[in-house]
C-alpha positions in Angstrom: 23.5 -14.2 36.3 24.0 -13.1 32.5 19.9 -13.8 32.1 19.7 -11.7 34.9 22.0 -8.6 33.8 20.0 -8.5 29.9 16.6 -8.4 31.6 18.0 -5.3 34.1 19.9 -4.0 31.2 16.4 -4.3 29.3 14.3 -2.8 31.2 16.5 0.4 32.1 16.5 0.8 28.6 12.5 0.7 28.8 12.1 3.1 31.0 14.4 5.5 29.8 12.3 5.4 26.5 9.2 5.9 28.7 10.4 9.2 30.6 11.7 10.5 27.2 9.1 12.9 25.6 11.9 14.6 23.0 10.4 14.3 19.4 13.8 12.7 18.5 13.6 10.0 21.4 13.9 6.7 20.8 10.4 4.3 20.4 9.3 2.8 23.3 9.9 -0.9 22.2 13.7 -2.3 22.6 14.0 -2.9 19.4 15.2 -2.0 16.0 12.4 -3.9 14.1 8.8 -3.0 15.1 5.8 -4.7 13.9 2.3 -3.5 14.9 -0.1 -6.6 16.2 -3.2 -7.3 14.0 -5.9 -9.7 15.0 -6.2 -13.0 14.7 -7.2 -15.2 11.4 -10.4 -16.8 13.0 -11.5 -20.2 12.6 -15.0 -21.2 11.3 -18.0 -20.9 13.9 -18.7 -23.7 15.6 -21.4 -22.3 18.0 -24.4 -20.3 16.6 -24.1 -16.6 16.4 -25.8 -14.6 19.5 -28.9 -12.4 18.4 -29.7 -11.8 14.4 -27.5 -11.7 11.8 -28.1 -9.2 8.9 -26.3 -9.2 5.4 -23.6 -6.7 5.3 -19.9 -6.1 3.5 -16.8 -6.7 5.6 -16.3 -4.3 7.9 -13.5 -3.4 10.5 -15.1 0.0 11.5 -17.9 0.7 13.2 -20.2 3.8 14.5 -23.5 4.6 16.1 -25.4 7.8 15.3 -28.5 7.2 18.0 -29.4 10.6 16.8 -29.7 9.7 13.5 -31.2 6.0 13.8 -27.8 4.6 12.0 -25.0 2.3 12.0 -22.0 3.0 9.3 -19.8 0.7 8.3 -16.7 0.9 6.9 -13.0 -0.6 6.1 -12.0 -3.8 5.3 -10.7 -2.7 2.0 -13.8 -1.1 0.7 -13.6 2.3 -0.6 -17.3 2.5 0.8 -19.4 3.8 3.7 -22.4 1.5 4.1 -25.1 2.8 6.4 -27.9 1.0 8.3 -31.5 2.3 9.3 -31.4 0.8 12.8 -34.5 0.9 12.8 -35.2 -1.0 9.6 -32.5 -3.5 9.3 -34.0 -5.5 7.0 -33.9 -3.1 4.6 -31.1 -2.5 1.7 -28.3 -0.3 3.3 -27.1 3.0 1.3 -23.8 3.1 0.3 -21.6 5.8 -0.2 -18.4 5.8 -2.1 -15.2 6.6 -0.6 -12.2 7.5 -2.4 -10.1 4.4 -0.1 -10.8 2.5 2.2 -11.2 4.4 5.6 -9.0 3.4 8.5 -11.2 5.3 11.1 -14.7 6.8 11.4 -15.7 9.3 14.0 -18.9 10.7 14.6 -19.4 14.9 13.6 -21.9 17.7 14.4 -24.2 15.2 17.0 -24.9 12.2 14.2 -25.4 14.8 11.2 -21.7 13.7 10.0 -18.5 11.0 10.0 -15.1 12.2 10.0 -13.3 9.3 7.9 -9.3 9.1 7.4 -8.4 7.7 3.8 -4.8 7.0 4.1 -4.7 5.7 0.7 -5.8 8.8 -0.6 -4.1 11.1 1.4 -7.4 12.6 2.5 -9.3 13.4 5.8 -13.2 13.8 5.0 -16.1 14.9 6.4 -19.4 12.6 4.7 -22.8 14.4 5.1 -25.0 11.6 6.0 -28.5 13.2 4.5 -26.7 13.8 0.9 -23.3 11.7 1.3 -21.3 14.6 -0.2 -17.9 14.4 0.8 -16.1 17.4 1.8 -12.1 16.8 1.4 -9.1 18.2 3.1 -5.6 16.7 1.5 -3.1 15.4 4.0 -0.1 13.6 2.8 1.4 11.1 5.1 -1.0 8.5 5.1 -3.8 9.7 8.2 -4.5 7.0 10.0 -7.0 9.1 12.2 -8.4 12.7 12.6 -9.6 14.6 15.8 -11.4 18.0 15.8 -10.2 20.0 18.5 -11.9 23.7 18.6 -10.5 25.7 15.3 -8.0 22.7 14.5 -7.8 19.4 13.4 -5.4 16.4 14.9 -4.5 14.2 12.4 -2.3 11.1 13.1 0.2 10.4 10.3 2.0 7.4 10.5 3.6 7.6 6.7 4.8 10.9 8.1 5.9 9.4 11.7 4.3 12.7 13.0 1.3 13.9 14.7 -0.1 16.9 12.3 -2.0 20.1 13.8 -4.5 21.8 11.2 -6.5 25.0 11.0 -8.4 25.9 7.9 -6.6 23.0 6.1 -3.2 24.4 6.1 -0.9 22.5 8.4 0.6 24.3 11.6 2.3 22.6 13.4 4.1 18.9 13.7 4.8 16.6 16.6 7.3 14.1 15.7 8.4 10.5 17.3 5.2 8.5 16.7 6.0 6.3 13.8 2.9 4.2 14.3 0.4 6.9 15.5 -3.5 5.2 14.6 -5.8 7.0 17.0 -6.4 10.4 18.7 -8.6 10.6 21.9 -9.4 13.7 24.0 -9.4 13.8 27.6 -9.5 17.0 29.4 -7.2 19.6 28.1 -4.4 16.6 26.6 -5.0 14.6 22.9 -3.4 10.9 23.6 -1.8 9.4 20.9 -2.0 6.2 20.6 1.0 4.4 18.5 0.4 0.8 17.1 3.8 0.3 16.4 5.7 1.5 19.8 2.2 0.4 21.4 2.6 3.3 23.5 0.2 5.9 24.6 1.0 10.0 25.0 -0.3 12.6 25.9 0.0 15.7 23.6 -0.9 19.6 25.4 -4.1 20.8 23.2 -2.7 24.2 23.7 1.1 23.7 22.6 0.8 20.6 21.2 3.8 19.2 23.4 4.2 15.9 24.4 4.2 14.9 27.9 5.9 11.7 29.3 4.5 8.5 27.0 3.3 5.1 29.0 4.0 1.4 27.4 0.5 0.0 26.3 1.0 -3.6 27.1 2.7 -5.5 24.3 1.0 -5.3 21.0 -1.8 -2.4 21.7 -4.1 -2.1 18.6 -7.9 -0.2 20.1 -8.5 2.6 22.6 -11.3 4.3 23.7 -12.6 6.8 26.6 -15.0 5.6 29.0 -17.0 7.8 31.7 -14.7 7.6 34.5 -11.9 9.5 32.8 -10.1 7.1 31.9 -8.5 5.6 28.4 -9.2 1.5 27.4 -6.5 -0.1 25.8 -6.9 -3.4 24.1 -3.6 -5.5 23.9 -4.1 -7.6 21.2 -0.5 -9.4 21.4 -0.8 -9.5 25.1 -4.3 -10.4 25.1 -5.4 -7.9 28.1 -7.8 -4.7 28.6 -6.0 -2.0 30.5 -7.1 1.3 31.4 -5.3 4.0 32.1 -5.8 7.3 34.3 -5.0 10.3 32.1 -4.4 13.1 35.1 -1.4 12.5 35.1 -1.2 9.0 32.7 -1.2 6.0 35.0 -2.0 2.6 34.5 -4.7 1.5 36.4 -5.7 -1.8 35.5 -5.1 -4.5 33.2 -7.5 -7.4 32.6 -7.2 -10.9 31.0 -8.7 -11.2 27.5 -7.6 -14.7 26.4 -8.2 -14.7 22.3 -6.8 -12.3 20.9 -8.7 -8.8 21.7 -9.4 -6.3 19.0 -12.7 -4.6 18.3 -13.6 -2.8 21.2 -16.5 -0.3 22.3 -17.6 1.5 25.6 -21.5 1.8 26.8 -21.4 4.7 29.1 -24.8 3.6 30.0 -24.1 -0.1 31.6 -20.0 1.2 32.1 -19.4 -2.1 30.2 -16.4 -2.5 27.7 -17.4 -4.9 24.8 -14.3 -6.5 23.6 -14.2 -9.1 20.6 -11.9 -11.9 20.5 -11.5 -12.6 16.8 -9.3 -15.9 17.4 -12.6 -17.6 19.2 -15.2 -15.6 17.6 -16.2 -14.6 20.7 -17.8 -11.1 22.6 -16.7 -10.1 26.0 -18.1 -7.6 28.0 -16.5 -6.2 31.3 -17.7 -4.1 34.0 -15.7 -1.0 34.3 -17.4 0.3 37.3 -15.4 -1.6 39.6 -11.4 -1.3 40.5 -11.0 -4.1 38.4 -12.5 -4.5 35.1 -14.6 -7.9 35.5 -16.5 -10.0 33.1 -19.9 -9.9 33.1 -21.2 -11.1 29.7 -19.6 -13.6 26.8 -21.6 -14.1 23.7 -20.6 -15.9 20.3 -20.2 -14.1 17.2 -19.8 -14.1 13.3 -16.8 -15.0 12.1 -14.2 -12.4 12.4 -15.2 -10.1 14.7 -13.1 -7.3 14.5 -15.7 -4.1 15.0 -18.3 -3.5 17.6 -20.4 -0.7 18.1 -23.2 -0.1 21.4 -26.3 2.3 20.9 -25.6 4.4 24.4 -29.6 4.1 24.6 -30.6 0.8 24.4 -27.3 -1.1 24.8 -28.3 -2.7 21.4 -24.7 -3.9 20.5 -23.4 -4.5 16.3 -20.5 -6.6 15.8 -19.3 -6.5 12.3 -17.1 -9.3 10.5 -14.5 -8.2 8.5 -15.3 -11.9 6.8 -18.2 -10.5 5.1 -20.4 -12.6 7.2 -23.1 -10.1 7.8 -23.6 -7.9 10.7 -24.9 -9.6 14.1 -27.3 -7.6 16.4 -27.7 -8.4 19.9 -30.7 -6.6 22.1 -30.7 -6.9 25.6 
């Protein structure tokens, strides 16, 4: 009976930190100590890696320009942007020098650009991929991600515990109550936050920038992206799972098994397939999203450390990246 009682008494308080969207609230997880998950330490291959491998610097971020014919690389450390010719892997990568390591990347102005947060450096910049000059804009607090949104810029700020709203550089407005904020996705006329550390997800009003009601994200959520059903993909890395969540109003809609623990993740709008790398089995998943249940469809082995993928929308060409430094794997249909 007493077992019973916490686990009531635990879950009201859940939900009441669910349906609270007051910048003062308290965080989702009942807890007073919260740790954000991080992937798995791998163990050595066993099984030979699908496709090709190509050398290439740890990585734990990366992008797709189709436009542009290149794959950028980035984090693990490095205060570098590497970039690929996709269509000339074999030959050496440029590099471009980052004042810290990035903790996101995010394509700008159809391919010609990468928006990359530095939260070492206190710095949100824009890279010019033809001349990799850097254009900076100082934000203190650590920005974990940035999101252009019309005139203004979204800028998650854990350091800060606040979700910053820019325009011409100068900050306008705040939005408190996310003390693990890591990325910013659109959908429709709401940015969702999604906090590592309350593994939540919420839904700020573009407009106002007020929060709406916040969902739990599983229980350790670490990856989301957008797929083309309107939807948001979560990847649970403590709760090994792929959820996806309807974001008009914010519902969960599914949630799929992903046994191994689930980090790198990446959508191909053109196959509606989530790729999903399992670092602790150096593994590559990818599910059909098409369905009302997210199902499995393809399972490939990978480098060592997987913890970045990236899929060319055109071909379905897919780049897993170790953040082992054990070279970049291509895999062709």
């Amino acid at each position: 009976m007493r077992r019973l009682i916490a686990a009531c008494l635990a879950a009201s308080a859940l939900l009441a930190g669910c349906a609270g969207n007051d910048s003062g609230s308290r965080p989702l997880q009942v807890t007073d100590e919260l740790t954000a998950a991080t992937p798995a330490t791998a163990p050595p291959t066993d099984t030979e890696p699908a496709g090709r491998i190509v050398q290439a610097p740890p990585a734990d971020h990366a992008v797709v320009l189709p436009e542009q014919h290149t794959l950028a690389l980035a984090g693990a450390g490095r205060a570098s942007l590497t970039l690929f010719d996709t269509r000339a892997l074999d030959e050496p990568p440029r590099t471009v020098d980052l004042p810290a390591p990035a903790a996101s990347l995010r394509p700008l102005r159809d391919g010609e650009a990468l928006l990359a947060a530095l939260p070492e450096a206190d710095t949100v910049a824009e890279i010019d991929l033809e001349t990799g000059r850097l254009n900076r804009t100082p934000v203190a607090g650590g920005p974990a991600d940035a999101l252009p949104v019309g005139e203004e810029l979204f800028v998650a700020r854990p350091a800060a515990k606040d979700v910053a709203i820019l325009r011409d550089g100068e900050i306008q407005r705040r939005v408190g109550g996310f003390p693990g904020a890591s990325e910013l996705l659109r959908r429709g006329e709401t940015v969702l936050v999604l906090d590592r550390l309350t593994t939540s997800l919420t839904p700020l009003d573009i407009d106002t920038g007020d929060k709406q009601p916040a969902l739990r994200a599983g229980e350790g959520a670490t990856r989301a992206v957008t797929d083309g059903f309107g939807r948001v993909l979560v990847v649970d890395t403590r709760g090994e799972e792929l959820m996806a969540f309807a974001t008009e109003p914010l519902i969960m809609k599914q949630r799929s098994p992903a046994a191994g623990s689930p980090y790198g993740l990446a959508y191909d709008p053109g196959q509606d397939l989530a790729w999903v790398t399992l670092t602790a089995r150096n593994e590559l998943v990818g599910y059909d999203t098409a369905t009302g249940q997210a199902k499995e469809t393809h399972r490939v082995p990978t480098v060592r450390q997987p913890e970045s993928v990236a899929v060319n929308p055109e071909t379905g060409t897919r780049y897993i990246a170790s953040a082992a430094g054990e070279g970049l794997q291509v895999v062709r249909n």
